[in-house]
C-alpha positions as CSV (number, residue, x, y, z in Angstrom):
1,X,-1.1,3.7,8.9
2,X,-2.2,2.0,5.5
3,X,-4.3,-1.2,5.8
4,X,-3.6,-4.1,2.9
5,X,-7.1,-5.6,2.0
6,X,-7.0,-9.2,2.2
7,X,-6.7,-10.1,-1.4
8,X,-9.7,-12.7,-2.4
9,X,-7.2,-13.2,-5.7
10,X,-4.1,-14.6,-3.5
11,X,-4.0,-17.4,-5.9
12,X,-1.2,-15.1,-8.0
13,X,1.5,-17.5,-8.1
14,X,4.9,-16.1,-6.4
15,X,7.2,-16.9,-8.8
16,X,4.9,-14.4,-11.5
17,X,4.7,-12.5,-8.8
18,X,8.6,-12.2,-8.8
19,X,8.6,-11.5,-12.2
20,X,7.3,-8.5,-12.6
21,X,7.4,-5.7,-10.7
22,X,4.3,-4.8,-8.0
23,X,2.9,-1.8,-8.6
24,X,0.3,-0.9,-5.9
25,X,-0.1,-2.1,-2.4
26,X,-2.8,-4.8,-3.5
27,X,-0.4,-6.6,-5.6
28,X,2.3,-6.4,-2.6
29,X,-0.7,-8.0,-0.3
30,X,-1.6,-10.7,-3.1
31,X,1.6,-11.6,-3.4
32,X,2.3,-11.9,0.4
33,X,-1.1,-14.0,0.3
34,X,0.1,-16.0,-2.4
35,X,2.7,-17.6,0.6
36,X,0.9,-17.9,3.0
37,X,-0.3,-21.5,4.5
38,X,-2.2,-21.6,7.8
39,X,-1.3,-24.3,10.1
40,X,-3.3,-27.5,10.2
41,X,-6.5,-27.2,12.2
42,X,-6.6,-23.7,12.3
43,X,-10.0,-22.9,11.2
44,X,-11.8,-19.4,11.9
45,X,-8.5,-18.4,13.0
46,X,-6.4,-14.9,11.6
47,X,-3.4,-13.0,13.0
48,X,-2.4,-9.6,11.9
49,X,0.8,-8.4,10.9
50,X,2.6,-5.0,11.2
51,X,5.5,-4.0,9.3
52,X,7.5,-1.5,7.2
53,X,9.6,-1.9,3.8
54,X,12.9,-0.7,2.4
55,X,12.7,0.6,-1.1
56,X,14.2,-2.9,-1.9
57,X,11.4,-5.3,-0.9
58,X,12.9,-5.8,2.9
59,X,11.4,-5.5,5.7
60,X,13.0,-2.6,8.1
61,X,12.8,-4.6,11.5
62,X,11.1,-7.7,12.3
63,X,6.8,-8.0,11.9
64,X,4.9,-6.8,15.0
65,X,1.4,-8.6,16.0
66,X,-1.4,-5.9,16.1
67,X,-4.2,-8.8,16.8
68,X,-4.5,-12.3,16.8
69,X,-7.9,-14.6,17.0
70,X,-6.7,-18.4,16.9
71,X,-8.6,-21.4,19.4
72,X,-6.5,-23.3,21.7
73,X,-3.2,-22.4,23.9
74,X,-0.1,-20.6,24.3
75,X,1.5,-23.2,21.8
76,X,-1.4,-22.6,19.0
77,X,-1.3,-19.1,19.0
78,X,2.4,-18.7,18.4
79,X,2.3,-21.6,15.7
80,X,0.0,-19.6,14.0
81,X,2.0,-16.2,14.6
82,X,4.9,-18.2,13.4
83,X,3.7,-19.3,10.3
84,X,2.2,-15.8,9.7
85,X,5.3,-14.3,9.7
86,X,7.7,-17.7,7.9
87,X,5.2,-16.8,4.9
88,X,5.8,-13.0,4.7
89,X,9.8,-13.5,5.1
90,X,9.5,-16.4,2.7
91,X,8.2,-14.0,0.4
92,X,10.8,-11.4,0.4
93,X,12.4,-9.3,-1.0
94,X,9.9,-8.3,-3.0
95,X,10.0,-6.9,-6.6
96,X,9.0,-3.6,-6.6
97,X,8.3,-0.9,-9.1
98,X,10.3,2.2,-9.2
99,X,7.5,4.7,-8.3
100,X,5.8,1.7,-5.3
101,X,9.6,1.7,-3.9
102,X,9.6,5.1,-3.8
103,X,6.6,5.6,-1.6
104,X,6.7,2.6,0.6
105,X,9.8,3.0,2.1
106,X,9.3,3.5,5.9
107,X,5.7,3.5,6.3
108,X,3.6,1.2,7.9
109,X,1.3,-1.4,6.7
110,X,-1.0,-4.1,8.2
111,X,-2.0,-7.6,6.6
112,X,-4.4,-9.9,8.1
113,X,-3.3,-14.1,7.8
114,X,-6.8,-15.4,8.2
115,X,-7.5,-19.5,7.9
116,X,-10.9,-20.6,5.6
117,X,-14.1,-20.2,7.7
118,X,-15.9,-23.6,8.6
């Protein structure tokens, strides 16, 4: 399993993201960053996500949660997964590089959606 590093530069812009094609797996998590937005009063709160791409930027199957740390009930938590996951479909496909396509197909990776600290 490969872990993405949350990105402290997920201020990359998707549409420059789209652009040009990634080229290494912290580009693919920047740009997946650069879509996310956490739900409103989420504070201190993060959900990981689990998933595998096609050599086109898809995803192969839907996003699986490997761990999730949000306050509040039932309804919070699955807002939050929800939103998680809207941001990383919203993002694809993405644009990747011939040799990245090449070697991303199938495996699996792990992001982490966190909301700012207070």
């Amino acid at each position: 399993m490969v872990k993405l590093s949350s990105v402290a530069s997920a201020l990359l812009a998707s549409a420059a993201a789209e652009a040009a094609p990634l080229n290494g797996m912290n580009e693919v998590g920047a740009a997946l960053l650069a879509c996310w937005t956490p739900p409103a009063n989420s504070d201190n709160s993060s959900v990981t996500l689990s998933f595998s791409f096609k050599r086109d930027g898809t995803l192969i199957g839907p996003p699986k949660t490997t761990a999730i740390h949000v306050s509040g009930d039932d309804k919070a938590r699955k807002a939050y997964i929800d939103a998680a996951t809207k941001a990383l479909n919203d993002c694809l496909p993405l644009s990747l590089s011939p040799s990245l396509a090449q070697g991303i197909a199938g495996n699996v990776f792990t992001l982490q959606f966190n909301s700012p600290k207070k």
